[in-house]
C-alpha positions in Angstrom: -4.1 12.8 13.5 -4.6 14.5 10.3 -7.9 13.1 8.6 -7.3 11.2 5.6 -8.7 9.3 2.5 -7.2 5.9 1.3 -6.6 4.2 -2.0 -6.0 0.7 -2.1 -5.1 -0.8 -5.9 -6.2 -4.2 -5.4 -6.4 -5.3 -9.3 -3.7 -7.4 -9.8 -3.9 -11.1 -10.4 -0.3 -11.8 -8.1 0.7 -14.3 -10.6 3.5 -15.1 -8.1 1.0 -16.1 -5.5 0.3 -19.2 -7.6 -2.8 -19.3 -6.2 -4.7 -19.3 -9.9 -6.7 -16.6 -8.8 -6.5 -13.2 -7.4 -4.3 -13.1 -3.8 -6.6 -10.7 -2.4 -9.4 -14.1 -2.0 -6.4 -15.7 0.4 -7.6 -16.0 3.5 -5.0 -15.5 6.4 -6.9 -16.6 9.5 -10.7 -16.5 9.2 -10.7 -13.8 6.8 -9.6 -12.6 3.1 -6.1 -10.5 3.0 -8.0 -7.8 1.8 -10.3 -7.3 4.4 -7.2 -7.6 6.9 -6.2 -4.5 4.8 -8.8 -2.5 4.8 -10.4 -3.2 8.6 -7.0 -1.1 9.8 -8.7 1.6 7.5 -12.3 1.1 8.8 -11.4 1.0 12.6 -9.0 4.1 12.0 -11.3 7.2 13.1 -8.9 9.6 10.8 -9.6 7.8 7.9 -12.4 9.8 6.1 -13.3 7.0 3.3 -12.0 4.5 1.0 -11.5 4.1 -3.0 -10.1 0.3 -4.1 -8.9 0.2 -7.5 -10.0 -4.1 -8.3 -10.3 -6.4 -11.4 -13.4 -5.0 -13.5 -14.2 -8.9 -13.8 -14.3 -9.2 -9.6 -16.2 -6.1 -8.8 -19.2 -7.9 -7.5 -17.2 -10.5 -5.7 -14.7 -7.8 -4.1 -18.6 -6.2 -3.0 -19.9 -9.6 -1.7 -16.5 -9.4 0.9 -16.7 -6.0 1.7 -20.4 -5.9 2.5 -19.7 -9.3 4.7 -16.9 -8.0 6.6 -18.9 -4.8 7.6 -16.5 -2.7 5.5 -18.6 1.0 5.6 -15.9 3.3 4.5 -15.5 1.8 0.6 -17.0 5.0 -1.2 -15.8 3.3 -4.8 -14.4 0.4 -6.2 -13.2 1.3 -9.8 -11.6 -0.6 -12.5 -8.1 -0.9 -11.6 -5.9 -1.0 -14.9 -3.6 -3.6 -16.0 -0.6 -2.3 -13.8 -0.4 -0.9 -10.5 0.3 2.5 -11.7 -2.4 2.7 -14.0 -4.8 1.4 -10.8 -4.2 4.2 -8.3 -4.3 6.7 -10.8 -8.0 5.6 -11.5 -8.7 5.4 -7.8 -6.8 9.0 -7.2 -9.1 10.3 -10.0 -12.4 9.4 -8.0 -11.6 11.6 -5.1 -12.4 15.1 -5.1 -11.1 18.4 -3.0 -7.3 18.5 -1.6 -7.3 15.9 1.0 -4.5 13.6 2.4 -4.2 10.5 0.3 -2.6 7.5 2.0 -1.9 4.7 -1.7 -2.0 1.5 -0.1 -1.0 -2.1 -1.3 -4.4 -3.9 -1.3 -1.4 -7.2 0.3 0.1 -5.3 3.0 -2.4 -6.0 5.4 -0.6 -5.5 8.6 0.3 -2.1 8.7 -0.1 -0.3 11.8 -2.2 2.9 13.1 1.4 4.3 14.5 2.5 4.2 11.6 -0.1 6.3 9.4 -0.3 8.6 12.5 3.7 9.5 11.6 3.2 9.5 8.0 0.0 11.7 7.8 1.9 14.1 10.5 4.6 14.9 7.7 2.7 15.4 4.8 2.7 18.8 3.4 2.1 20.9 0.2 4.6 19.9 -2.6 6.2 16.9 -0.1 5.6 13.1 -0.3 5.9 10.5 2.4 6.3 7.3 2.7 6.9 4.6 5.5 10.0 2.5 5.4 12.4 0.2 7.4 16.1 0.5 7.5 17.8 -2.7 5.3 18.8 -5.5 7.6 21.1 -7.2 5.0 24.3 -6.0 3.1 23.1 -4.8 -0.4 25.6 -5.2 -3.2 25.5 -3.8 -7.0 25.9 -6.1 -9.8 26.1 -6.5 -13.3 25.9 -9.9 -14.6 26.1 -11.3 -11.4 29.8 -10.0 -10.6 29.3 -7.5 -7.9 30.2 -3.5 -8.8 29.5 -1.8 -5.4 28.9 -2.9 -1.9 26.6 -0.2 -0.8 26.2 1.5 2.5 23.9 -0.4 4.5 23.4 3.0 6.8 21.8 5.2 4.1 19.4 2.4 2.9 15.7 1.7 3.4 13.5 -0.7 2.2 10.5 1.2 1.3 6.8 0.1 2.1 3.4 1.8 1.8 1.5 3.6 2.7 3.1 6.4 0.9 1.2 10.0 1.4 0.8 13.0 -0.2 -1.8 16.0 -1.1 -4.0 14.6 -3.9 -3.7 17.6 -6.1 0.1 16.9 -5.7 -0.1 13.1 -6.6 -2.7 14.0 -9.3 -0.2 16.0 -10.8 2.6 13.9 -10.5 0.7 11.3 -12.3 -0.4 12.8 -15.0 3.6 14.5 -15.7 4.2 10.9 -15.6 1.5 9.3 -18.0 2.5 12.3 -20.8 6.6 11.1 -20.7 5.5 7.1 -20.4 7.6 7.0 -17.5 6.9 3.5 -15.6 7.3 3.3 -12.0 6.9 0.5 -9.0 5.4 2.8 -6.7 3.8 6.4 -6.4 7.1 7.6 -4.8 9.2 7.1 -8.1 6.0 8.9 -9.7 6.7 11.5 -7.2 10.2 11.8 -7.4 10.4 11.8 -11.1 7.8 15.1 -11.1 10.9 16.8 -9.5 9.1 16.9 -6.0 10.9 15.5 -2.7 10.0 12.4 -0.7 10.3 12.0 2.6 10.6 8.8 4.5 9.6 8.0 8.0 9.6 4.9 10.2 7.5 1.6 9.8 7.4 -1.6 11.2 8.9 -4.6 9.6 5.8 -6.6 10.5 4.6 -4.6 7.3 5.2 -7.5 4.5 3.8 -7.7 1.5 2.2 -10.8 1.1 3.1 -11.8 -2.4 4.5 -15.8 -2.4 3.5 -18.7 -1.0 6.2 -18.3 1.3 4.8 -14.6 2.5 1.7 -16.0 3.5 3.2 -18.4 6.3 4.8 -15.1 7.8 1.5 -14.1 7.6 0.1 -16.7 9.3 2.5 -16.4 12.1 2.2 -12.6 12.2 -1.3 -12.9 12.6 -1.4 -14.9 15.6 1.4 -13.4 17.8 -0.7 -9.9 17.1 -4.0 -12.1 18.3 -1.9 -13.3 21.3 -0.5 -9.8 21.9 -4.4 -8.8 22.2 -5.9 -11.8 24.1 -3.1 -10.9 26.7 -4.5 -6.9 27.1 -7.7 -8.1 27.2 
């Protein structure tokens, strides 16, 4: 596998979470989402160090988990900004060189090492990548709820992270996008809108985001058919 650094925006307060405080704390299982997120970075021997974008006001708490979980590979937690794109620019800006950059959601904390093995495969100069699923449901267009377009399910993908590229590459394509205010969702659109092509390769719909109070009983359930899964090898 193609060695690799990782940023992981982890600043936002996930208002939706209704938690009253930032989602990353939750725990799922014995520990905080977060760390769930970033031990599939530490125990990945491609992954070559870590940058988390976080809350300026939650520094030294985010520093108090990773230190307790045994976290090694955090080079830098910098102030994130106050939206995700403004985040993993900062973190993007702390690394150095022309390495791979995997951006991951700080909330996605069960993405898997087959999966960054395929995306780090197919990244290459001037070409993005990101991981993805194929739509289950029938997506339909609509404009004031009165439906335009049934689209085709085939040609659809619900896209995840991580989402790779070369860092001069994303660097770029952030800073094209910061000069024409252009606001995107993720760094693909950032991407995409620098006139450079994405490319999408399979992921795993285990890959949630865990963003409502709902997400975190898939979570939950995720969790311990993966710890069953393992008991079973063992």
């Amino acid at each position: 596998m193609k060695p690799y650094k990782a940023v992981i925006p982890a600043a936002g307060q996930g208002s939706r979470m209704k938690a009253g405080h930032n989602k990353q704390f939750i725990h799922i299982g014995h520990d905080p989402l977060l760390v769930h997120t970033l031990r599939v970075f530490q125990e990945d021997s491609s992954c070559q160090g870590i940058v988390v974008s976080v809350n300026p006001s939650e520094m030294a708490s985010v520093q108090t988990l990773i230190d307790e979980a045994g976290i090694t590979k955090v080079e830098t937690l910098t102030a994130g900004g106050k939206e995700r794109q403004e985040s993993v620019y900062l973190g993007l800006k702390k690394l150095s060189g022309n390495p791979v950059v995997l951006i991951h959601d700080g909330a996605r904390p069960f993405i898997d090492q087959g999966a960054i093995k395929r995306l780090t495969a197919a990244v290459e100069p001037g070409v993005g990548v990101v991981v993805g699923v194929p739509v289950k449901d029938t997506i339909k267009r609509t404009r004031e709820h009165i439906v335009q377009e049934t689209l085709k399910r085939d040609e659809l993908w619900s896209i995840q992270t991580p989402q790779g590229f070369l860092l001069t590459d994303i660097l770029a394509a952030h800073a094209h996008a910061e000069e024409q205010g252009f606001p995107a969702t993720d760094d693909a659109s950032v991407f995409e809108f620098s006139g450079r092509p994405v490319k999408v390769v399979e992921g795993n719909y285990a890959n949630i985001k865990v963003t409502t109070p709902e997400d975190l009983i898939f979570a939950e359930a995720i969790l311990r058919s993966r710890s069953k899964n393992q008991q079973e090898k063992e």
